[in-house]
C-alpha positions in Angstrom: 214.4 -11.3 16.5 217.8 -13.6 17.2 218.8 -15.7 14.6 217.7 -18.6 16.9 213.9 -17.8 17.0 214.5 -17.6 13.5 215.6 -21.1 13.1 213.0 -22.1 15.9 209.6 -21.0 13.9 210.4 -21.2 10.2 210.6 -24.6 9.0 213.5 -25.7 6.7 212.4 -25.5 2.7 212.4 -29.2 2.4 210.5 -29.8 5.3 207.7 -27.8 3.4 208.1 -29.4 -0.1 207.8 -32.6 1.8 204.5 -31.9 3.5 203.2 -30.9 0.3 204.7 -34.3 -1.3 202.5 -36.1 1.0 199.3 -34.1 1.0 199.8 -34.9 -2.9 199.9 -38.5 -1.9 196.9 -38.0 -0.2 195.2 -36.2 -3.1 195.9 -39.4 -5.2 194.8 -41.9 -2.6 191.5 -40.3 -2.4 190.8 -39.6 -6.2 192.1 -43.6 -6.3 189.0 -44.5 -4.0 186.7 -42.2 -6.2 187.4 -44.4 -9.0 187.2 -47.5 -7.2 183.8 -46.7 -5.8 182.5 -45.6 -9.2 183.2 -48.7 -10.6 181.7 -50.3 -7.6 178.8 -48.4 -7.4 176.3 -46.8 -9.4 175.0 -44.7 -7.0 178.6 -43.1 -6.2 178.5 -40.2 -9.0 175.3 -39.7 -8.0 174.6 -35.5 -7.0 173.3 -36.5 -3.8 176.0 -38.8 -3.0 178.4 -36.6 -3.2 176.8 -33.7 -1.8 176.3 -36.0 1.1 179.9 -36.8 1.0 181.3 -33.3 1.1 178.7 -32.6 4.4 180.3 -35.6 6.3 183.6 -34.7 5.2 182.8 -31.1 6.6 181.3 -32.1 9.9 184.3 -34.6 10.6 186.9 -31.3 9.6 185.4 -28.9 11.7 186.6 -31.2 15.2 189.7 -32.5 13.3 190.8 -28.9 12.0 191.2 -27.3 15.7 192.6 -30.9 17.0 195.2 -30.7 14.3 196.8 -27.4 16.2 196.9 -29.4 20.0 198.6 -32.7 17.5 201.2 -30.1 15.8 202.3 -29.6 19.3 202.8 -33.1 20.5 199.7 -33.0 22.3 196.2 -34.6 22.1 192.7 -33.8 22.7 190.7 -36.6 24.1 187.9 -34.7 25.2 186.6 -33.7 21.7 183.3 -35.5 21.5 182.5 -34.7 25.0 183.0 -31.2 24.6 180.6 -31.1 21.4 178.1 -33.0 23.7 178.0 -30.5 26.4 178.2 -27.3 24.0 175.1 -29.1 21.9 173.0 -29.6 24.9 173.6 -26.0 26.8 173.0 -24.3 23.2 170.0 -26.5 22.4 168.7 -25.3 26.2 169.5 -21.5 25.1 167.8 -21.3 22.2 165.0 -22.9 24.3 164.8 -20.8 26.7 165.5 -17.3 24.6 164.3 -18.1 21.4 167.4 -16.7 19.9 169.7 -18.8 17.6 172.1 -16.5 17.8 172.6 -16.4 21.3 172.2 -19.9 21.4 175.2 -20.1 18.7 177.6 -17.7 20.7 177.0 -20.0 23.9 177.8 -22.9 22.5 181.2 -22.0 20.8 181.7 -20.0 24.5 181.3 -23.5 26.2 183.7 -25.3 23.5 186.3 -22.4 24.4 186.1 -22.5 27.7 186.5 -26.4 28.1 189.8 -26.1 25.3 191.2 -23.2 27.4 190.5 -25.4 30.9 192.0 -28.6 28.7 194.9 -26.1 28.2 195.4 -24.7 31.9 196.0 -28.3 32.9 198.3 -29.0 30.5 200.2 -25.7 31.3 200.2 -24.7 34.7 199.4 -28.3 36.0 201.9 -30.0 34.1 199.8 -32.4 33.4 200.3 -34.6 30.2 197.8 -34.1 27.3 196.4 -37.6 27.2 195.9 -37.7 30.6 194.3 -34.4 31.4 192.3 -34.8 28.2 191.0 -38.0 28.9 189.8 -37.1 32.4 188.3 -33.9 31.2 186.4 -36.6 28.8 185.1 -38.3 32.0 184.0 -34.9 33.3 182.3 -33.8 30.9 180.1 -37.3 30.1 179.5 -36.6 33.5 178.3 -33.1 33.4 176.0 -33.7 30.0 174.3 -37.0 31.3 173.4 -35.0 34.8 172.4 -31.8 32.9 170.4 -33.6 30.4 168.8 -36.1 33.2 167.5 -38.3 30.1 165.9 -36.0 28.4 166.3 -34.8 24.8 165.9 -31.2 23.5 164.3 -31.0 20.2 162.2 -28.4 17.4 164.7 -25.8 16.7 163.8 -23.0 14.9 163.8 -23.5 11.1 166.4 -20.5 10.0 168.7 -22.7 12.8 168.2 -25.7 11.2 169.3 -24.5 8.1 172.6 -24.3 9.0 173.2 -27.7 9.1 170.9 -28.8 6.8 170.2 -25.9 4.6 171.3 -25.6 0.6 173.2 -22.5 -0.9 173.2 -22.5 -4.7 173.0 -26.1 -4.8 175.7 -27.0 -2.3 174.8 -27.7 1.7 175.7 -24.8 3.9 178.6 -27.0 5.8 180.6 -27.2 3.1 181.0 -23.7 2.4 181.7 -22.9 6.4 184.4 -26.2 5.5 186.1 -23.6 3.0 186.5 -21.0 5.3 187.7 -22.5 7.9 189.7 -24.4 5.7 191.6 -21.4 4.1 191.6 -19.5 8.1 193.1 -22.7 9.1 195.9 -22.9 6.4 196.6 -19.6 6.6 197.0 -19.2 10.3 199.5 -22.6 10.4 201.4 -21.9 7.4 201.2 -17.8 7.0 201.3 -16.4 10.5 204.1 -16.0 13.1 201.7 -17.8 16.1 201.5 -20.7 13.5 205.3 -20.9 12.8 205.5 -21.3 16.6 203.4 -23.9 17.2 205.2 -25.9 14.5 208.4 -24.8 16.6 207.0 -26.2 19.9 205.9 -29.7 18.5 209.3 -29.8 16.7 211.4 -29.0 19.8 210.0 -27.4 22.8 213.2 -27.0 24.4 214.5 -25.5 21.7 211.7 -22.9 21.8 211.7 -21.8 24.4 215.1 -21.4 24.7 214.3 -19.0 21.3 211.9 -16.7 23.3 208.6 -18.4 22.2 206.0 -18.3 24.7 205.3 -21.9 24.9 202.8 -22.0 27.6 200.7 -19.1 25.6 200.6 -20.7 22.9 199.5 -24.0 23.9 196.7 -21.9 26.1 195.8 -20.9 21.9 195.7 -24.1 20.5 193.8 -26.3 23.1 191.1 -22.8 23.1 190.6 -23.1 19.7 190.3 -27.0 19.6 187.9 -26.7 21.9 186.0 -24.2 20.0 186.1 -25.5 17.2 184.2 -28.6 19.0 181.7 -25.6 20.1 181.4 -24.8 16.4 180.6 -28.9 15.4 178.0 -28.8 18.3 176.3 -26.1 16.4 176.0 -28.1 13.2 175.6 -30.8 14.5 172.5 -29.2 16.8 171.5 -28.0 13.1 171.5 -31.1 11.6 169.9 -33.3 13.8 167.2 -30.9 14.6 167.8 -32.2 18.6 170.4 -32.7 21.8 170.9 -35.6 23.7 173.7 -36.6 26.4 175.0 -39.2 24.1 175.6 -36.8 20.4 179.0 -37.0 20.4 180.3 -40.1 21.8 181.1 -41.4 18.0 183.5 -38.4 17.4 186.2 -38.2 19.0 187.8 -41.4 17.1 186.8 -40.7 13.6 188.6 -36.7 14.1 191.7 -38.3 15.1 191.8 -40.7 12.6 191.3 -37.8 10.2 194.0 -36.2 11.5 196.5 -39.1 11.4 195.3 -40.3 7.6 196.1 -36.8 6.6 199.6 -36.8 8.0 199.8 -35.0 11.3 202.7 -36.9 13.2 201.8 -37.8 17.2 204.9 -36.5 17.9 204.9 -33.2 16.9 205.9 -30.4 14.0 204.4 -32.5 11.0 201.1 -31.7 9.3 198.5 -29.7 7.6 195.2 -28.6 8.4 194.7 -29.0 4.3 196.4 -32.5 4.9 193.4 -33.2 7.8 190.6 -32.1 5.9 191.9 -34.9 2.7 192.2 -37.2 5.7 188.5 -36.2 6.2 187.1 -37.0 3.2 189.4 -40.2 2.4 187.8 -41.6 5.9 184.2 -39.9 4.5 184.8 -41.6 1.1 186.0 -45.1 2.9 182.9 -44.8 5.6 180.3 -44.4 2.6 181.7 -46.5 0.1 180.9 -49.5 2.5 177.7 -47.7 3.0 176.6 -48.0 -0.8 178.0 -52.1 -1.2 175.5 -52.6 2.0 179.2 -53.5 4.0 178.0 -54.3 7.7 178.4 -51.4 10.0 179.9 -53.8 12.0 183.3 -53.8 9.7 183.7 -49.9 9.6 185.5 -49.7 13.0 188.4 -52.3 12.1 188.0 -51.5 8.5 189.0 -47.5 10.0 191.7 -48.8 12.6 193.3 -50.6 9.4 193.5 -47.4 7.7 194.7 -45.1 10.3 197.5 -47.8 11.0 198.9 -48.3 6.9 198.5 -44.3 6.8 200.6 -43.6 9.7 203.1 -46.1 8.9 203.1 -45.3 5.2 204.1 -41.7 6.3 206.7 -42.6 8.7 208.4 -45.0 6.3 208.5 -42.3 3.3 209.5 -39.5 5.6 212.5 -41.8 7.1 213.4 -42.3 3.1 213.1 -38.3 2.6 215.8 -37.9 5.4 
């Protein structure tokens, strides 16, 4: 390896210490809200409150986590919620048809890959920018689900499927423990691994590294696959959860996972981020989203209440990594 690639995949020592300054931050901001929202609210320290927390937290990481990889890059993946759509409702039709979760599971994180990996394609060999072939694939795929589904809605899953979404594990809901692995696999594939290094490299500079002998295209193939299944894998919970698939399950999505990403500190334009820092982003949106929940807020306020948030977070970070320079 030149010394070049070396410089191009392993980030400077203060870049690190400052990523870890603001997932502190982070940390703060969202133990601040827990305090807040006790004092608010009765019903906030509540067991089932929090356990119900932690499973929003978890759903919202699991699309957020694999879209963090595409935003490293100075990318974007639009097509999120879609692709959870369409993975849900050819799952749910699987597991129909055969009577086997399991198969029903592998085809649905199949479908999530395959739409990443098509997401990525474009990107690559098209040349086409992120947003825009993201955005179309969105339009594609709405398209696909509402004409495969033909208004109809798939529901009655078997109950040892439903438990995945819904099920308990020594007192804590299945989610969150599939949360913590991913969680750690996540972390330690960005932070640990050579691939990750690299994708840091390409969001940082691209010119740079490719100049450095990184195989830029490759890896971008990688991350908008695994974005994509991790979309597969939130169509599964989700599936789970609701105990039924409809065209329309994952129009809400797409926003709250990129707002997730942003609060936690992922910069649009590349090289900056966590997935640790997404999944705080996660639950700081969770905590905001049910806080309004328990003082009977109107639904009505959560979208601007969200936008507000995602703006002071991205600006806060900007201004305090400007300082750190």
């Amino acid at each position: 390896m030149t010394d070049i690639t070396k410089e191009a995949i392993v980030p400077p020592r203060s870049f690190l210490s400052q990523d870890a300054i603001q997932v502190f931050y982070r940390l703060l901001a969202a133990l601040l809200i827990c305090a807040v929202l006790a004092v608010l609210s009765d019903s906030f320290l509540s067991l089932g409150n929090i356990l119900n927390v932690l499973r929003q937290a978890s759903l919202t990481f699991f699309i957020a986590s694999g879209l963090t990889l595409v935003v490293l890059t100075a990318g974007l993946d639009l097509s999120v919620g879609a692709n959870v759509a369409l993975s849900a409702c050819i799952a749910g039709t699987v597991i129909h048809k055969t009577g086997s979760p399991a198969l029903g599971i592998l085809t649905g994180l199949a479908c999530g890959g395959i739409v990443g990996l098509l997401n990525g394609v474009m990107v690559t060999a098209l040349r086409i920018p992120s947003f825009i072939a993201t955005y179309g694939m969105l339009w594609v795929l709405n398209g696909l689900t509402y004409w495969y589904m033909a208004g109809e809605t798939l529901h009655g899953f078997p109950a040892g499927f439903r438990q995945i979404g819904s099920g308990y594990l020594f007192g804590l809901p299945i989610p969150v423990y599939l949360l913590l692995v991913f969680l750690g696999i996540g972390t330690l594939f960005a932070q640990r691994t050579i691939w990750g290094q690299e994708i840091y490299a390409i969001g940082a500079n691209p010119v740079a590294a490719r100049l450095s002998g990184i195989p830029v295209a490759r890896r971008l193939l990688l991350v908008y696959a695994v974005s994509g299944t991790m979309a597969g894998l939130a169509s599964i919970i989700f599936l789970s959860r609701l105990n039924s698939a409809e065209a329309d399950i994952g129009e809400s999505l797409t926003l709250p996972a990129i707002a997730a990403v942003l609060i936690g500190g992922t910069s649009l334009f590349g090289g900056v981020g966590t997935v640790f820092g997404t999944f705080i982003g996660a639950l700081i949106l969770t905590l905001v989203l049910n806080g309004m929940n328990l003082l009977s807020v109107s639904a009505n306020w959560q979208p601007l209440v969200t936008g507000v948030i995602v703006i002071l977070a991205v600006w806060l970070d900007m201004k305090t990594r400007r300082r750190a320079q």
